[in-house]
RODO-2510 file (C-alpha; in nm, 4 decimals, decimal comma):
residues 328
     n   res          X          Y          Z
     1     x    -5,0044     2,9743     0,5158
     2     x    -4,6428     3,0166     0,3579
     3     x    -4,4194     2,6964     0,4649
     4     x    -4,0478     2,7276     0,5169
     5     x    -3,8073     2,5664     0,3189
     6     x    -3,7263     2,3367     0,5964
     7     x    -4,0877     2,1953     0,6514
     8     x    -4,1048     2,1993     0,2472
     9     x    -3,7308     1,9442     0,2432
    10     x    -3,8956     1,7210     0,5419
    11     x    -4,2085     1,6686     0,3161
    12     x    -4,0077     1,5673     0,0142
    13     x    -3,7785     1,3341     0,2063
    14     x    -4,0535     1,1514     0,3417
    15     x    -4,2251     1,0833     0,0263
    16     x    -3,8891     0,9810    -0,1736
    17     x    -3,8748     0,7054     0,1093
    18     x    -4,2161     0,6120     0,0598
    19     x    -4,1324     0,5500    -0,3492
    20     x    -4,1939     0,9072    -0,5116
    21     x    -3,9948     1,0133    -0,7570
    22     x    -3,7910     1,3294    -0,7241
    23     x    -3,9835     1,5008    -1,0204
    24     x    -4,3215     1,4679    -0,8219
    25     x    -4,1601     1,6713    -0,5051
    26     x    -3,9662     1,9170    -0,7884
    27     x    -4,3147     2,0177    -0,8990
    28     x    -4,5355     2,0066    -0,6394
    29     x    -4,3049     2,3117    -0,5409
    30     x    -4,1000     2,4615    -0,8729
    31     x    -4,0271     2,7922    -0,6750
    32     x    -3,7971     2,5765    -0,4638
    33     x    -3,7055     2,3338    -0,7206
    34     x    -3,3423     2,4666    -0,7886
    35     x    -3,3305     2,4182    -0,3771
    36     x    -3,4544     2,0981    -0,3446
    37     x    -3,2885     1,8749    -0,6584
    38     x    -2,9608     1,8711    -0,5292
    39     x    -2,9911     1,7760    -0,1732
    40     x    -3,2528     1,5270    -0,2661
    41     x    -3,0069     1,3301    -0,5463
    42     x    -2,7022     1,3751    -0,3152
    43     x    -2,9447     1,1934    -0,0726
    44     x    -3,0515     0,9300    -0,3299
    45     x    -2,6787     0,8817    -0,4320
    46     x    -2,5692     0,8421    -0,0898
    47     x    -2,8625     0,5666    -0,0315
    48     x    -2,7337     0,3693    -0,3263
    49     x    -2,3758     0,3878    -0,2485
    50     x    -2,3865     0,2671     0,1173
    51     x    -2,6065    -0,0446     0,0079
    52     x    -2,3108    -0,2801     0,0106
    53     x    -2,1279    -0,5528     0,2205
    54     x    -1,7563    -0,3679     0,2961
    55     x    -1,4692    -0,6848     0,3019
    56     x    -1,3232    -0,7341     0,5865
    57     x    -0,9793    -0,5553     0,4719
    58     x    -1,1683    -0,2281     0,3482
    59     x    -1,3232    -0,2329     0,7225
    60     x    -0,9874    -0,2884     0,8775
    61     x    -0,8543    -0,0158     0,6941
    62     x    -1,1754     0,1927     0,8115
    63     x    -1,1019     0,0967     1,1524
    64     x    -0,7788     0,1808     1,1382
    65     x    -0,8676     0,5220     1,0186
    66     x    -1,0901     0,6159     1,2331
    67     x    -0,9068     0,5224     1,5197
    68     x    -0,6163     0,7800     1,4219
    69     x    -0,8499     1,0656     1,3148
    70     x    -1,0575     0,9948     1,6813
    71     x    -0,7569     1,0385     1,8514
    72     x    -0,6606     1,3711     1,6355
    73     x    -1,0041     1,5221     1,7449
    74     x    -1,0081     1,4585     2,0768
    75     x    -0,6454     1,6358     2,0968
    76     x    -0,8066     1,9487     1,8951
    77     x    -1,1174     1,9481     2,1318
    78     x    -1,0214     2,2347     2,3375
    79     x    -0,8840     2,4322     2,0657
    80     x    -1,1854     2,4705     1,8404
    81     x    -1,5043     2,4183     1,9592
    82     x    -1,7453     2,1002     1,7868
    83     x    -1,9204     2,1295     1,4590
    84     x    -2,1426     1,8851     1,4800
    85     x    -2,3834     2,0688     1,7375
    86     x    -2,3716     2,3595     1,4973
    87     x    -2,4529     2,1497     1,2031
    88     x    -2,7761     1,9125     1,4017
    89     x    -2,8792     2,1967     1,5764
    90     x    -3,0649     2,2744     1,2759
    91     x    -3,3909     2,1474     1,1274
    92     x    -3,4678     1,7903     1,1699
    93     x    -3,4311     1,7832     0,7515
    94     x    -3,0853     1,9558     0,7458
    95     x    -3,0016     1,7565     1,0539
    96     x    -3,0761     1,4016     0,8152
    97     x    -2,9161     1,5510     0,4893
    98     x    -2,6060     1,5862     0,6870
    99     x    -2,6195     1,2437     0,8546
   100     x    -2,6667     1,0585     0,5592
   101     x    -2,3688     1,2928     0,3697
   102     x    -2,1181     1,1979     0,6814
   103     x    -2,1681     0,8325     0,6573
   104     x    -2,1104     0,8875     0,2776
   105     x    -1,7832     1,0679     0,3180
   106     x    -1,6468     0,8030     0,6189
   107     x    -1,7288     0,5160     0,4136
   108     x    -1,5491     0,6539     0,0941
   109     x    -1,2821     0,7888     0,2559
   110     x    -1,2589     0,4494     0,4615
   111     x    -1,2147     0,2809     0,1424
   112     x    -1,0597     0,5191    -0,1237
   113     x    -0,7317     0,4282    -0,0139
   114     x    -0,7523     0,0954    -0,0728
   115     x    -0,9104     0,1697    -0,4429
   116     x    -0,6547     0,4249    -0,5171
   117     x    -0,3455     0,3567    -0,6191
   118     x    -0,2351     0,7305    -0,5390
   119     x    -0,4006     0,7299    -0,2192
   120     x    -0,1797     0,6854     0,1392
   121     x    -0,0430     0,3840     0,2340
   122     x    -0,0388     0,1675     0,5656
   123     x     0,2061     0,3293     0,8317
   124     x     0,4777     0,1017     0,9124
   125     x     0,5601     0,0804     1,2965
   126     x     0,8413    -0,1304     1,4930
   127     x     0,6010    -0,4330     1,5871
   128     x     0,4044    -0,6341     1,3084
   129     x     0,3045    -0,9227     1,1414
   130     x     0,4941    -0,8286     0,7830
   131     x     0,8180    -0,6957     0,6890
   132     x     0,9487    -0,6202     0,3630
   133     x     1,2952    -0,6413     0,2422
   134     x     1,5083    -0,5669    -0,0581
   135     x     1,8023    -0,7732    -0,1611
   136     x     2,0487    -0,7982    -0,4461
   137     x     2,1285    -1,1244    -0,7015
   138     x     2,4762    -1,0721    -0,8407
   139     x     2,4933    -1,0237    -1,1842
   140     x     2,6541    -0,6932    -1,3351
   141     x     2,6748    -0,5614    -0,9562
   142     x     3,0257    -0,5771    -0,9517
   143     x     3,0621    -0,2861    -1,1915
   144     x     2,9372    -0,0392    -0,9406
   145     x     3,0792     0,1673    -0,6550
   146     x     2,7445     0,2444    -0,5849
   147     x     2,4013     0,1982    -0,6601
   148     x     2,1406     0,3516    -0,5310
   149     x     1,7140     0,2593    -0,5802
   150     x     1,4632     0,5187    -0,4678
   151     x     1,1556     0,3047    -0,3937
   152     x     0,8045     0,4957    -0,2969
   153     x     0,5795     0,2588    -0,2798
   154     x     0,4948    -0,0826    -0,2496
   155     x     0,1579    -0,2518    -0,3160
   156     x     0,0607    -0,6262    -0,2294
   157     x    -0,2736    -0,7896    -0,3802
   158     x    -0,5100    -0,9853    -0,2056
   159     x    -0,5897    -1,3003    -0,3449
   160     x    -0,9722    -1,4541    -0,3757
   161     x    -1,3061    -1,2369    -0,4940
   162     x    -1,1684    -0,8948    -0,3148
   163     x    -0,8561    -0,8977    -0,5321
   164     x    -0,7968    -0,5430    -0,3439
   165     x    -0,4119    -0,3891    -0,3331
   166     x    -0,2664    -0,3090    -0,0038
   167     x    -0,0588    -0,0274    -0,0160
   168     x     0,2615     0,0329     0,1907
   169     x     0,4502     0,3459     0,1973
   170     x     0,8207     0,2140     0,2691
   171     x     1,0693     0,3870     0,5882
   172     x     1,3599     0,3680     0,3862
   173     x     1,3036     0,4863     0,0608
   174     x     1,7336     0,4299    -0,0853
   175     x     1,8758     0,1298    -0,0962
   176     x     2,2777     0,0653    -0,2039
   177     x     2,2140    -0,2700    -0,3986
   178     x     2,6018    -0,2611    -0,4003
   179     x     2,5501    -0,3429    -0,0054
   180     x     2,2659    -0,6162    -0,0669
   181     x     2,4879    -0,8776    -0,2447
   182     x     2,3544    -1,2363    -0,2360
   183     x     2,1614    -1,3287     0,0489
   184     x     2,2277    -0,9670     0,1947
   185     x     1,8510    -0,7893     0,2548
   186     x     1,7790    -0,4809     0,4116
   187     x     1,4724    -0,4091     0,5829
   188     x     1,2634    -0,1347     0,4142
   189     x     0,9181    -0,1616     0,5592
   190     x     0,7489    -0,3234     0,8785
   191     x     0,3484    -0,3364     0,9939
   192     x     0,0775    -0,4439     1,0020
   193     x    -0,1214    -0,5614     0,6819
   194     x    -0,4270    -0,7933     0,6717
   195     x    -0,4029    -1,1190     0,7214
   196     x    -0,4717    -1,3362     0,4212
   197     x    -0,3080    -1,4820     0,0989
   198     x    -0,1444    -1,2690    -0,1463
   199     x    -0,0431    -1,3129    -0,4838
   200     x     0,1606    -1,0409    -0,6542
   201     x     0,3762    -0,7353    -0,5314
   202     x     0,4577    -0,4574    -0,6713
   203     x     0,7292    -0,1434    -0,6156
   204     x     0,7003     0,1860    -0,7595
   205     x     1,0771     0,2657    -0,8633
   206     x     1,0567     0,6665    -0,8327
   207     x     1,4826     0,7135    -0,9520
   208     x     1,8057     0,4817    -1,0472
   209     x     2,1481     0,6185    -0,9852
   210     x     2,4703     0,4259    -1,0371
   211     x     2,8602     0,5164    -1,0022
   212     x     3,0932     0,2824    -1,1673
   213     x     3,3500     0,1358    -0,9532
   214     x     3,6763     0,1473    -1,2375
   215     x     3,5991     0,5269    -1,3766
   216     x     3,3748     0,6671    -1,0743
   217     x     3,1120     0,7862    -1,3840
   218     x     2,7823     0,8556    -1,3164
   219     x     2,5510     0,5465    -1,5629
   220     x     2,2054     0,5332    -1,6634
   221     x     2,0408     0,2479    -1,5715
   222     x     1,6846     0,1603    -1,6997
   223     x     1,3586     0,0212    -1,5691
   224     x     1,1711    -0,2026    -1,7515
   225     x     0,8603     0,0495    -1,6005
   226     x     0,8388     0,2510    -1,2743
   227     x     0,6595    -0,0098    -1,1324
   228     x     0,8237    -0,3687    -1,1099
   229     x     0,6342    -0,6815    -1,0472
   230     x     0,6492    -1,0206    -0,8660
   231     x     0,3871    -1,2966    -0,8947
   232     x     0,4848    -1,4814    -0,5943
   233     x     0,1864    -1,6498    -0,3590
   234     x     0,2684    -1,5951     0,0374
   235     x     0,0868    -1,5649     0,3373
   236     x     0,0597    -1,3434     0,5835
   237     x    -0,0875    -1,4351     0,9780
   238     x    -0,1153    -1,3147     1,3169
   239     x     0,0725    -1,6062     1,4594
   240     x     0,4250    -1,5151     1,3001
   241     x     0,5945    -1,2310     1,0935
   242     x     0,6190    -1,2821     0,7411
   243     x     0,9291    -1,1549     0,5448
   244     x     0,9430    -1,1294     0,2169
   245     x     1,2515    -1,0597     0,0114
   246     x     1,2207    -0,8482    -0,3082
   247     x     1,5141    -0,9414    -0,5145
   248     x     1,6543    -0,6880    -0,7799
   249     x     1,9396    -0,7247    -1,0299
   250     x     2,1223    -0,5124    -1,2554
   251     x     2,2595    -0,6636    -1,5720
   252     x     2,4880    -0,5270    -1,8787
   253     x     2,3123    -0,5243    -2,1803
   254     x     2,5076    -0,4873    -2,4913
   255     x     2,6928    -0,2105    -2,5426
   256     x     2,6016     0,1815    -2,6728
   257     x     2,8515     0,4657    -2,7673
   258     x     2,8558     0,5936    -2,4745
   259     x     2,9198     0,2993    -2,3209
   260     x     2,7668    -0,0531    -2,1518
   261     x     2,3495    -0,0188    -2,1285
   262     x     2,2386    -0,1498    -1,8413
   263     x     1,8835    -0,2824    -1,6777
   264     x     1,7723    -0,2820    -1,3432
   265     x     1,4681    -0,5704    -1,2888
   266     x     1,3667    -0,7901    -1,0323
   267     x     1,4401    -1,1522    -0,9703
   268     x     1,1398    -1,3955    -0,9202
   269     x     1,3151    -1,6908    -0,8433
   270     x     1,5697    -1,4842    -0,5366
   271     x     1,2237    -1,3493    -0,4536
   272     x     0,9443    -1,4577    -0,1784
   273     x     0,8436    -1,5246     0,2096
   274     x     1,0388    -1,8855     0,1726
   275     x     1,4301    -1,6512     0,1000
   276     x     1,6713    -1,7157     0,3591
   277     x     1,8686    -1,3406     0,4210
   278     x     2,1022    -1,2124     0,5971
   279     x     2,0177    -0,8643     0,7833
   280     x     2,1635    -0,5499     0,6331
   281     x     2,1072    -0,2276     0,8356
   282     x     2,2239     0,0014     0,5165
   283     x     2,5128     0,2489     0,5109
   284     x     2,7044     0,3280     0,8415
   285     x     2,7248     0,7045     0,9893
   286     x     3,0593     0,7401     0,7389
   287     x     2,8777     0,6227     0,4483
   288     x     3,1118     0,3035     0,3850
   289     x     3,0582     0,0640     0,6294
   290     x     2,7341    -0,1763     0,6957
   291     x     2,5530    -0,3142     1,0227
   292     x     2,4656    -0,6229     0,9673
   293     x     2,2366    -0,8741     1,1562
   294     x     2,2103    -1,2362     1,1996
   295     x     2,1233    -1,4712     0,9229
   296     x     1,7866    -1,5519     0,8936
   297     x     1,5373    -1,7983     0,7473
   298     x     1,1957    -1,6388     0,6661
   299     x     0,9636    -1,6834     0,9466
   300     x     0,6321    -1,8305     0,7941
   301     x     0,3917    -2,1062     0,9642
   302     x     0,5053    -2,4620     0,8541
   303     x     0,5155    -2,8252     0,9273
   304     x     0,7663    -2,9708     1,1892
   305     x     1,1061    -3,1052     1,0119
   306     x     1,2104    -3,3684     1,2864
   307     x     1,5574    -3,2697     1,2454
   308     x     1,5853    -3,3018     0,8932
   309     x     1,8355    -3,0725     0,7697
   310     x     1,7756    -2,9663     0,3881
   311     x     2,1051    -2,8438     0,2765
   312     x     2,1144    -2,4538     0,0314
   313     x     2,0419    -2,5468    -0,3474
   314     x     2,3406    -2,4360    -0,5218
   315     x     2,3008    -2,0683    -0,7347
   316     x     2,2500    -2,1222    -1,1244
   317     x     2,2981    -1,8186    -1,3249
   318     x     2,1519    -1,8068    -1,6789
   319     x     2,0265    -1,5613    -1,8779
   320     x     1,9764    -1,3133    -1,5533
   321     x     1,7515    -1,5691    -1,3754
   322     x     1,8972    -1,7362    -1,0654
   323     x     1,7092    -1,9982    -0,9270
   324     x     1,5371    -2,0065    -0,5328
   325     x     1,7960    -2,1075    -0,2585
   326     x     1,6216    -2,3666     0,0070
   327     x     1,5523    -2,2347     0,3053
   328     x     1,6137    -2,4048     0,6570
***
């Protein structure tokens, strides 16, 4: 009696899970074999990739995920009738192959973004335990009328065995650093991200354009890389926000025939969750002006001061390095 295909692919799964090999099923039936070796290694592949212990970020973000795309199908519902019943209303063999290929695809897709740098980043929304800011140490600021940072991306890494990058795709993508002046900051980016230590942060710098205040001249101004970097330890919790300030500063250096070279790089020491700031809402509807908020300390967990006032630490400029200010 001729067996289907189906029957045939039940058979095979079965004895792969008892310990067969693949080759023994391949030629027990090699009129089916170009059939049967691709779903049964996608099958094996998929075994051996789901045999691991997700971290607890990498199932937030899965959570996350699937929460949005659940609430996506249940709005498209109506509109386009279900797959799955399609797909299981098949053999019981198809009907596995498919299961074990969907919890493939979920978990990789769960986690990709966290593994890839190119992959989307967390969403920001107007509640959250983190924001991100972007400030400005005066050095060679003064030179400009305006200039302006496209940022695309930033990325924070996890510290401990994970080591994983959390990636943040900013609201405001332009900043005026010519607005950001000293303790000046303007909000670029608020959410949720998991809580934990962290130990470096990066931004992906996508353009630099600067006017000079004297001439009104368009300037290059370089990068160091696209993507500046911070080593600076924080925290993030659930029972405050954390704000960190990203510090940049442009400086002159030396001069070209054309004219002064300047560099655009961040500033480590102006940089961190312990930065006092003042709030800078960005450009006002006639492009000048600038809304600006109350002065803040960072909000971070930390021991009670019993009214001991610790005063600012004066600004010390060398070599394009300004040291920390004290915060409240």
């Amino acid at each position: 009696m001729n067996r289907s295909f189906d029957e045939i692919l039940d058979e095979c799964v079965n004895r792969i899970n008892r310990g067969e090999r693949i080759e023994d099923c391949l030629d027990s039936y090699p009129e089916h074999s170009e059939e049967l070796q691709p779903l049964l290694s996608t099958m094996l592949d998929t075994q051996g990739a789901y045999k691991f212990t997700p971290s607890s970020e990498a199932k937030w973000a899965a959570r996350q995920r699937f929460n949005a795309a659940r609430e996506q199908l249940e709005r498209r519902r109506e509109a386009k009738p279900p797959l799955l019943p399609r797909i299981f209303g098949r053999s019981p063999a198809w009907a596995a192959v498919t299961a074990v290929l969907l919890i493939f695809l979920i978990s990789y897709f769960g986690i990709r973004p966290l593994l890839s740098p190119g992959a989307p980043g967390l969403q920001p929304s107007a509640t959250g335990n983190f924001a991100f800011l972007i400030s400005d140490e005066v050095n060679a600021i003064g030179d400009f009328g305006n200039l302006s940072v496209s940022i695309s991306s930033i990325s924070l890494r996890l510290s401990g065995e994970s080591g994983r990058w959390i990636k943040l795709d900013p609201e405001v993508q332009e900043v005026d650093l010519t607005l950001l002046q000293g303790d000046r900051a303007q909000e670029i980016w608020r959410g949720d991200v998991p809580e934990g230590n962290y130990t470096k942060v990066f931004i992906q710098v996508s353009s630099v354009s600067g006017i000079l205040k004297e001439t009104g001249a368009s300037v290059d101004v370089k990068l160091p890389g696209d993507k500046l970097h911070i080593s600076k330890p924080f925290e993030v919790t659930s029972s405050s926000v954390t704000n960190f300030v990203y510090d940049l500063t442009v400086v002159a250096a030396g001069s070209t025939q054309s004219g002064i070279k300047y560099i655009l790089k961040p500033q480590v020491g102006q940089s961190g969750a312990d930065q006092r700031f003042e709030l800078i809402k960005g450009k006002g509807a006639d492009g000048r002006g600038q809304d600006r908020g109350p002065k803040l300390p960072r909000v971070t967990p930390s021991a009670p001061s019993f009214g001991i006032h610790i005063p600012d630490a004066p600004k010390i400029q060398e070599s394009g390095v300004v040291s920390s200010a004290m915060a409240n």
